[in-house]
KELO-940395 format. One record per residue (C-alpha): residue number from 1; residue in one letter; z negated, x negated, y negated; chain. Coordinates in pm, whole numbers, plus 50000, padded with zeros to 5 digits. Each point is the difference from the previous one (the first is absolute). Layout:
// residues N
{NUM; "a"; {Z; X; Y}; "A"};
...
END
This chain:
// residues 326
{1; "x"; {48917; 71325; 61525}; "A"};
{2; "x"; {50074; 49607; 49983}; "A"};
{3; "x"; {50351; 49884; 50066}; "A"};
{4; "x"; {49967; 49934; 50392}; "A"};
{5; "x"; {49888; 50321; 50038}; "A"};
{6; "x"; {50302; 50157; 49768}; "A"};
{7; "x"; {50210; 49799; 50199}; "A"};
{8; "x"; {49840; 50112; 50384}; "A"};
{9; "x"; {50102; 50378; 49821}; "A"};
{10; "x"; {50331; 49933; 49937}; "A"};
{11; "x"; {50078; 49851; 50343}; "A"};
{12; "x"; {49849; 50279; 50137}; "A"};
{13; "x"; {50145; 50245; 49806}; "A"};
{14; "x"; {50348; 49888; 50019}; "A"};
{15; "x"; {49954; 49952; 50401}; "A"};
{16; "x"; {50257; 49735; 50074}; "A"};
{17; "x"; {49772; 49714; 49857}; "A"};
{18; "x"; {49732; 50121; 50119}; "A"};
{19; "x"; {50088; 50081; 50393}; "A"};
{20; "x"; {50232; 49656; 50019}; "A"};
{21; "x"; {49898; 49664; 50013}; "A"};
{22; "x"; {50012; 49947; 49650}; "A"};
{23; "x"; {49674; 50218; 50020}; "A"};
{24; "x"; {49760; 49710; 50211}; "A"};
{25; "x"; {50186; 49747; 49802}; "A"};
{26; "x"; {49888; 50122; 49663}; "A"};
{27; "x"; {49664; 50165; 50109}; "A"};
{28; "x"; {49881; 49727; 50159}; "A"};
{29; "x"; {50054; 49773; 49692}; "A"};
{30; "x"; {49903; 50268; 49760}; "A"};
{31; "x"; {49638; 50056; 50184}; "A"};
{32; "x"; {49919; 49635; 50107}; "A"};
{33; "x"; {50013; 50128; 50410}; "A"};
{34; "x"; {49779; 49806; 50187}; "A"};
{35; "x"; {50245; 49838; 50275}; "A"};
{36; "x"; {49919; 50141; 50331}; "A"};
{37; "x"; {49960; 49651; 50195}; "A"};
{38; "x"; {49636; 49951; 49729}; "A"};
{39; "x"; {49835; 50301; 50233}; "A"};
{40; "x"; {49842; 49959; 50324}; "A"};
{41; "x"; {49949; 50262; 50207}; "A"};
{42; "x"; {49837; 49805; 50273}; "A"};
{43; "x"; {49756; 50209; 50227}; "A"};
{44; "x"; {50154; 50320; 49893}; "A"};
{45; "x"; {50184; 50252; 50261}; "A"};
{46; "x"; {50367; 50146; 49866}; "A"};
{47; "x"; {50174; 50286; 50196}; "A"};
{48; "x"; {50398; 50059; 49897}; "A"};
{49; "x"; {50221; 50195; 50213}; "A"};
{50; "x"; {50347; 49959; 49935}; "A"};
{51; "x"; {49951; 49593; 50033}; "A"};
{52; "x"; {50309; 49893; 50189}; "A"};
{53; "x"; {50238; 50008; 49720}; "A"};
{54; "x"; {50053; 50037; 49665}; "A"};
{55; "x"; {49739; 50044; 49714}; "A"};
{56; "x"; {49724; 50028; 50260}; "A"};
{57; "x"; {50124; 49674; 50192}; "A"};
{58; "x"; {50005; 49799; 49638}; "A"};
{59; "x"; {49627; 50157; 49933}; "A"};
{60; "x"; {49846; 49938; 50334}; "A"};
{61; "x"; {50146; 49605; 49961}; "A"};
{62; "x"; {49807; 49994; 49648}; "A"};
{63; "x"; {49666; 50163; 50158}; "A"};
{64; "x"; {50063; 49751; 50285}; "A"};
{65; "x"; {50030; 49710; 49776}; "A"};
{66; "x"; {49725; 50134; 49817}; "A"};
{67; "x"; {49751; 49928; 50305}; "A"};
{68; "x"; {49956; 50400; 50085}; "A"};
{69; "x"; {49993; 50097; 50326}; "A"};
{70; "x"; {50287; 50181; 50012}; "A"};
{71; "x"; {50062; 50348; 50221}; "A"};
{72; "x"; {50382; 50065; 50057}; "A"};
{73; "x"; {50053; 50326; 50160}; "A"};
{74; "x"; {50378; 50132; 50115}; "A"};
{75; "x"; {50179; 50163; 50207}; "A"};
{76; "x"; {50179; 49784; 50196}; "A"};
{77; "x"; {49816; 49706; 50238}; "A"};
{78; "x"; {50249; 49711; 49965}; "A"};
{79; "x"; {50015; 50051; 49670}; "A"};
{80; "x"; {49651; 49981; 49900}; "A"};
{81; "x"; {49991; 49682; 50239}; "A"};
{82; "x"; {50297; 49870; 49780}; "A"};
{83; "x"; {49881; 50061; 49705}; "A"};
{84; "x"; {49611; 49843; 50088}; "A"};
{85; "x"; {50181; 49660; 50108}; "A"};
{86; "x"; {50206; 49994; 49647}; "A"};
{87; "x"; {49637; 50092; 49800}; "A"};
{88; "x"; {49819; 49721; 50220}; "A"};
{89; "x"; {50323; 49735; 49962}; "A"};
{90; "x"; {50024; 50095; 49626}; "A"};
{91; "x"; {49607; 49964; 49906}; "A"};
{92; "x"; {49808; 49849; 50249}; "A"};
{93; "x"; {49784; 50305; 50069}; "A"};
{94; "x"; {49976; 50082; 50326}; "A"};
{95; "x"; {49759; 50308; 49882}; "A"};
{96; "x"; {50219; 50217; 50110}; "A"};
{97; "x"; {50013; 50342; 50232}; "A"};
{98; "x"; {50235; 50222; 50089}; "A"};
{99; "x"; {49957; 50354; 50042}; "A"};
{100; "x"; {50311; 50217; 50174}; "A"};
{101; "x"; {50008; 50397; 49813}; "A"};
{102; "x"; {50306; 50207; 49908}; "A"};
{103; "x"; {49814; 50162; 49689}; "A"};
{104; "x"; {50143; 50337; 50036}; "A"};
{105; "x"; {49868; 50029; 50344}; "A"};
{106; "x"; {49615; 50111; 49952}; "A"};
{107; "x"; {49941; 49889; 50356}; "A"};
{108; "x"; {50079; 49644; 49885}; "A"};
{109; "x"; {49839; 50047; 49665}; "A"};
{110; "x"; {49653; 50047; 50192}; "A"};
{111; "x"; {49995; 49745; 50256}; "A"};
{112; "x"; {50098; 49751; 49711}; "A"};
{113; "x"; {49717; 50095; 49826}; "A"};
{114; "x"; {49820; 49958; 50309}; "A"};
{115; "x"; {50150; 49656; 50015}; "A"};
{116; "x"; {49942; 49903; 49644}; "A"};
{117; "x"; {49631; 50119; 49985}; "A"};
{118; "x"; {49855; 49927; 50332}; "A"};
{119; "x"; {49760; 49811; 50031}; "A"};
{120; "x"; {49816; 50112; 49656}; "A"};
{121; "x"; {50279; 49794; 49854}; "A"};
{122; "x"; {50067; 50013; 49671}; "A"};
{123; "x"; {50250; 50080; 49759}; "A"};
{124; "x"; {49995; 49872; 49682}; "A"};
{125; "x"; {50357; 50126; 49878}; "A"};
{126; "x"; {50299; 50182; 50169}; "A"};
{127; "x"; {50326; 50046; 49860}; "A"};
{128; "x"; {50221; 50308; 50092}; "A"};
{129; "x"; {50332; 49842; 49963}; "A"};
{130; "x"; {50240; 50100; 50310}; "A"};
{131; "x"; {50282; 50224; 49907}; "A"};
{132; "x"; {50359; 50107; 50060}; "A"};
{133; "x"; {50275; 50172; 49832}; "A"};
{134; "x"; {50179; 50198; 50294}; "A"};
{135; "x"; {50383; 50173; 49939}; "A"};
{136; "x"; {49891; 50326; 50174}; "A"};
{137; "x"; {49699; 50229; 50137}; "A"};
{138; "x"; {49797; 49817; 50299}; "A"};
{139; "x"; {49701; 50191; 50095}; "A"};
{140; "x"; {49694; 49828; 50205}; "A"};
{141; "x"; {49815; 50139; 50254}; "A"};
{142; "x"; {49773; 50249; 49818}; "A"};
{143; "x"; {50348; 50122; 49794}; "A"};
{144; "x"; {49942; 49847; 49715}; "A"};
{145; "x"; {50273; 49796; 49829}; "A"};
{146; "x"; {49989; 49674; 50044}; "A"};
{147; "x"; {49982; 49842; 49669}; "A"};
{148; "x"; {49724; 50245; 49887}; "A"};
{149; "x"; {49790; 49894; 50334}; "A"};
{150; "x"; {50063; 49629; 49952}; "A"};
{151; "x"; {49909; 49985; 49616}; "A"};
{152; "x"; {49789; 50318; 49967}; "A"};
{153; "x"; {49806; 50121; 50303}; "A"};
{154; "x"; {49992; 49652; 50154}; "A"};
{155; "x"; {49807; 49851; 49690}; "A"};
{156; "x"; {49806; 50242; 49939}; "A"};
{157; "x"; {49860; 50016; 50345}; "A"};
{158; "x"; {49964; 49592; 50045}; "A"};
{159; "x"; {49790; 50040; 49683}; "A"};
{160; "x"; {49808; 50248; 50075}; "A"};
{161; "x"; {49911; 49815; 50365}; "A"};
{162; "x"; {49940; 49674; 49844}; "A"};
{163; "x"; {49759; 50109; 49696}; "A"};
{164; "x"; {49690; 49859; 50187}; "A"};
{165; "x"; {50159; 49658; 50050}; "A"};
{166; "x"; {50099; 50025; 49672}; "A"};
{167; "x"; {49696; 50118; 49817}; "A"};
{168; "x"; {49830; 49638; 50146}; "A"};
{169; "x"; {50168; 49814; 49790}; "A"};
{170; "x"; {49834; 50201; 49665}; "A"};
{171; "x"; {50274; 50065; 49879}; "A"};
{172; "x"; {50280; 49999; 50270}; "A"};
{173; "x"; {50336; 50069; 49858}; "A"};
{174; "x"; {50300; 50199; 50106}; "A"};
{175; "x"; {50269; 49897; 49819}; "A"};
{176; "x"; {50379; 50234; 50054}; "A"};
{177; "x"; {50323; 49870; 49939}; "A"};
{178; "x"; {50200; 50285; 49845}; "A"};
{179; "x"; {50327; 50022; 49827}; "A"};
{180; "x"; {50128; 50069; 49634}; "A"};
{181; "x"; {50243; 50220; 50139}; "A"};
{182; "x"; {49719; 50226; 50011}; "A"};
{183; "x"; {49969; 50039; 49647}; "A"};
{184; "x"; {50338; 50298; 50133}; "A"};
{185; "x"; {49794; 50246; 50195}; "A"};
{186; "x"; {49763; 50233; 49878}; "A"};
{187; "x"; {49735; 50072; 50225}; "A"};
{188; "x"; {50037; 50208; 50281}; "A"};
{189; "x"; {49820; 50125; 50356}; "A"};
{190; "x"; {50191; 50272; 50080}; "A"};
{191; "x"; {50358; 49797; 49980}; "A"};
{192; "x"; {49850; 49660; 50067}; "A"};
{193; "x"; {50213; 49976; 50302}; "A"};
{194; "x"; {50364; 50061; 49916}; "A"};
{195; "x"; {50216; 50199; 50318}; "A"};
{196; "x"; {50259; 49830; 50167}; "A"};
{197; "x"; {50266; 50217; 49836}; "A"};
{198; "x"; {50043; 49831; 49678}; "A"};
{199; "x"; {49783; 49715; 50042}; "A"};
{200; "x"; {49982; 49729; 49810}; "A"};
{201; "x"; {49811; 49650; 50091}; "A"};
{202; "x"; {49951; 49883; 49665}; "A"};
{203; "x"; {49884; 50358; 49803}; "A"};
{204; "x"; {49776; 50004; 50344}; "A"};
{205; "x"; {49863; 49610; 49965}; "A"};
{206; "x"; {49938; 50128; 49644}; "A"};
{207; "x"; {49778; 50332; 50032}; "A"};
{208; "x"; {49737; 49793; 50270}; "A"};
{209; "x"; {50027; 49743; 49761}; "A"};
{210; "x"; {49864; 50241; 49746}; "A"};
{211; "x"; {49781; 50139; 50271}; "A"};
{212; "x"; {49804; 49653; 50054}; "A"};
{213; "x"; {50009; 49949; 49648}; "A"};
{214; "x"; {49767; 50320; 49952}; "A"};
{215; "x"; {49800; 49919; 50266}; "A"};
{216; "x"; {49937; 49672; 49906}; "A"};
{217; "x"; {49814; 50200; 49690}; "A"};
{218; "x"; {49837; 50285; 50214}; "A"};
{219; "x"; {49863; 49715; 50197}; "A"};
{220; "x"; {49788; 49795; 49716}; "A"};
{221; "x"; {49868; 50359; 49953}; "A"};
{222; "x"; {49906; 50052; 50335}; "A"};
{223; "x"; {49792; 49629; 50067}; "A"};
{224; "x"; {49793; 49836; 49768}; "A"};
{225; "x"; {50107; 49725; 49809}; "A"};
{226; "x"; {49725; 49755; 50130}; "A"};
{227; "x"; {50137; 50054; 50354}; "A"};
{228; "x"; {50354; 49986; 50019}; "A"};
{229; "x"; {50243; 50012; 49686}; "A"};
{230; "x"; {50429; 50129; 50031}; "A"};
{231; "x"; {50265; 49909; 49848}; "A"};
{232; "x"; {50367; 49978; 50012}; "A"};
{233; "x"; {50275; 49846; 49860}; "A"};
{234; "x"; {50396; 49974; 49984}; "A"};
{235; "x"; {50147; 49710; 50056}; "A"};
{236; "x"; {50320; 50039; 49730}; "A"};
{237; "x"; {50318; 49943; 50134}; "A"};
{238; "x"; {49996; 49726; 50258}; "A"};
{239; "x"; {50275; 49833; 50256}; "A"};
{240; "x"; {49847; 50081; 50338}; "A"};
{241; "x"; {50191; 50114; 50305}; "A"};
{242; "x"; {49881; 50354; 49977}; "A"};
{243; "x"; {50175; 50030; 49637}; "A"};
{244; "x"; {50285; 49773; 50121}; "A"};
{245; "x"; {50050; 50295; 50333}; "A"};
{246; "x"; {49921; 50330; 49804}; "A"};
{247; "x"; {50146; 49952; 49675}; "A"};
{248; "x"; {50272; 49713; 50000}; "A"};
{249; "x"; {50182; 50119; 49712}; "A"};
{250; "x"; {49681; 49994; 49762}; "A"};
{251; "x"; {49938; 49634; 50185}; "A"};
{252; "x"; {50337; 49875; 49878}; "A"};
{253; "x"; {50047; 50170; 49675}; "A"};
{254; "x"; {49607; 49873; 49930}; "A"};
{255; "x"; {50079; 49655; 50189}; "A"};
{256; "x"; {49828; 49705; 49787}; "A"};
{257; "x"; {49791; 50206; 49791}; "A"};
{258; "x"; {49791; 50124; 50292}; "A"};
{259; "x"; {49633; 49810; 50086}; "A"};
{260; "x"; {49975; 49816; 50255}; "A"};
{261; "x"; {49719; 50117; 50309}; "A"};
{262; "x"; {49735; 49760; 49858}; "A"};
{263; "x"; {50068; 50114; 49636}; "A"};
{264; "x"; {49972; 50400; 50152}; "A"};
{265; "x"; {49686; 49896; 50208}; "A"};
{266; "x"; {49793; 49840; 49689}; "A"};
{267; "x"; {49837; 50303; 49939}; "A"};
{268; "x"; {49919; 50054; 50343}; "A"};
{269; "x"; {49859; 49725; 50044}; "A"};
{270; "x"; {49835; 49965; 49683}; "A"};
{271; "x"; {49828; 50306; 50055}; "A"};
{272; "x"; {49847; 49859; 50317}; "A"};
{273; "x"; {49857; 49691; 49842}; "A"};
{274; "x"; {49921; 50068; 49639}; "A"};
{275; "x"; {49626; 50117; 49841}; "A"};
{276; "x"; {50197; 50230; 49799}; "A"};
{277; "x"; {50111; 50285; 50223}; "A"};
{278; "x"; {49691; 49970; 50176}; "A"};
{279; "x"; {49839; 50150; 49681}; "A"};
{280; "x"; {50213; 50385; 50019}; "A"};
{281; "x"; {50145; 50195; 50231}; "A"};
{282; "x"; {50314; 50257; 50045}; "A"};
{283; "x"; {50243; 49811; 49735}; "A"};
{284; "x"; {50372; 49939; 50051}; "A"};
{285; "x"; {50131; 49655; 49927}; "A"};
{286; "x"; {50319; 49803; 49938}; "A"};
{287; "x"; {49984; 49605; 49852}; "A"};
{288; "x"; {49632; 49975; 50055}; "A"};
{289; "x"; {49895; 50305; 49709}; "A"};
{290; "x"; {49936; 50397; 50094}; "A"};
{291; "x"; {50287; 50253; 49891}; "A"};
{292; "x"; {50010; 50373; 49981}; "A"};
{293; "x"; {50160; 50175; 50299}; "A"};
{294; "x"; {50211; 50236; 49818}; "A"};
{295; "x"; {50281; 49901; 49825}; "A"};
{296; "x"; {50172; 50371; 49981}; "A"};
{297; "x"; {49863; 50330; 49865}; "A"};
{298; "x"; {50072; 50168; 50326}; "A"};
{299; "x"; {49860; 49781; 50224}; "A"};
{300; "x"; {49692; 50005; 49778}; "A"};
{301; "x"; {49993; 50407; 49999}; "A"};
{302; "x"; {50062; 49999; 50433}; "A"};
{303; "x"; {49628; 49759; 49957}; "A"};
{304; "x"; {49770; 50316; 50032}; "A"};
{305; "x"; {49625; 49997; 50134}; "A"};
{306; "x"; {50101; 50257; 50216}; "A"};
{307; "x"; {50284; 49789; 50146}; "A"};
{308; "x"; {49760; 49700; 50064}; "A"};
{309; "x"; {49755; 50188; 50157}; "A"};
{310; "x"; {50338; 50156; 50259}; "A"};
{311; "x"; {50096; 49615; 50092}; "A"};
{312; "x"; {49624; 49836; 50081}; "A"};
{313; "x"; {49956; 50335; 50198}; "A"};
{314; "x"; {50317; 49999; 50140}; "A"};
{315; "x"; {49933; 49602; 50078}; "A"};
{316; "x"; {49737; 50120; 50149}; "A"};
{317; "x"; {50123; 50254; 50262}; "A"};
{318; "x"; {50297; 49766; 50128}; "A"};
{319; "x"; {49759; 49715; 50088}; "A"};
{320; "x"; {49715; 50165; 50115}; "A"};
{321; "x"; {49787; 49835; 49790}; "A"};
{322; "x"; {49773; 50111; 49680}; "A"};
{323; "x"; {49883; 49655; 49784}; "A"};
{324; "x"; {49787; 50205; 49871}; "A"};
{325; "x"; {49827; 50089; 50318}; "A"};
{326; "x"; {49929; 49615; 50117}; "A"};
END
């Protein structure tokens, strides 16, 4: 192993380095990173939910500024129009369009899709990056809880609907935003959702974190590599108003050592415009390199085939929709 790469392991190992902003800081010297502003994503389509604020707002300004046309899609109406004057003010690319869908309603989910892809448009990457981290048990329509819809169910079935688009672009890639707080959770179907009695938003945020992660993998395994490649990512610890609302005493105690959202969105957008990750499918990144998803021997014993198999067919039944089947 040559010294950079001792020294990547030793970040990594001891976590703190690694999931900080001393991680970009020294990776990015260590490996020579090609600056984002040197790609150009000109004529290329980019779907990210979750665009309004925080790491998703600092990646769809890079894309933007990158010449991508660039799909924001969000719940709320005056805040995607906010948000598309800011990219357009701050980059001078008016390529952008707004989509309105609250990802945990599948109702929403479809007639995005229908938005994003009519037309025979394509898609040449979408990034599943909306998320909350909510204090207590809020179910949606169907019953399911509403951080499992929004980051599990919802992706899955926006993926599934937009794998034609997608597949144009030879290879399209879908590209999730998870969290290292899912390195926690073992996986799990049967207590994926946690009950209101004794809920808590962070252990929940955690086990769909570890959900998508998973799926990310089932997914490479599901479409060929040619046609659309997955992966996802964690950002390390980074000041955005979602970590600022769920967990201010980790902000605070964290303060200056945490990234800021264009040093947690690199990777994101990195793995939008680089040759490299066009090249494999289903890895799990952090700082621009791939990284096992198991950190603890009992999340790594809950990772059974049997278990996989449970959450793509349990994906399955709560959207409706079989991947597999299209």
């Amino acid at each position: 192993m040559n010294p950079a790469d001792l020294l990547d392991a030793a970040m990594e190992w001891t976590v703190v380095p690694s999931f900080t902003r001393l991680g970009p800081v020294t990776r990015s010297r260590l490996y020579d990173w090609t600056p984002l502003e040197h790609y150009d994503l000109s004529g290329r389509r980019i779907v990210i939910t979750g665009a309004t604020s925080g790491l998703g707002e600092a990646a769809a300004t890079r894309l933007a500024a990158l010449g991508a046309t660039v799909v924001i899609v969000g719940r709320d109406r005056d805040r995607l129009e906010s948000a598309r004057s800011h990219l357009v003010h701050a980059t001078g690319n008016e390529l952008v369009e707004l989509v309105r869908c609250d990802m945990a309603d599948l109702d929403d989910v479809r007639s995005a899709a229908d938005a994003i892809a009519g037309g025979d448009a394509g898609v040449d990457a979408l990034i599943h990056n909306a998320g909350a981290l909510l204090d207590h048990r809020v179910d949606n329509a169907d019953g399911v809880e509403m951080t499992v819809a929004a980051q599990v169910v919802g992706p899955f079935a926006l993926t599934a609907l937009l794998l034609p688009a997608l597949r144009r672009s030879r290879p399209g890639r879908v590209i999730t935003m998870s969290s290292g707080g899912m390195y926690t959770a073992p996986l799990t179907v049967d207590h994926l959702q946690m009950p209101a009695d004794g809920f808590r938003g962070a252990e929940q945020y955690a086990r769909a974190k570890r959900a998508q992660v998973t799926l990310n993998e089932m997914w490479a395994l599901h479409t060929p590599r040619d046609q659309v490649v997955f992966h996802a990512l964690h950002p390390g610890w980074a000041d955005t108003p979602g970590i600022t609302a769920a967990l201010p005493t980790f902000a605070k105690v964290v303060g200056p050592l945490l990234r800021t959202p264009d040093e947690g969105a690199d990777t994101m957008v990195w793995l939008c415009a680089d040759d490299e990750p066009g090249r494999s499918s289903g890895e799990f990144w952090l700082d621009r390199h791939p990284r096992p998803i198991h950190r603890l021997p009992r999340t790594r014993r809950s990772d059974t085939p049997d278990r996989r198999r449970r959450l793509w067919r349990w994906c399955v039944d709560r959207t409706g929709i079989d991947p597999d089947a299209r």
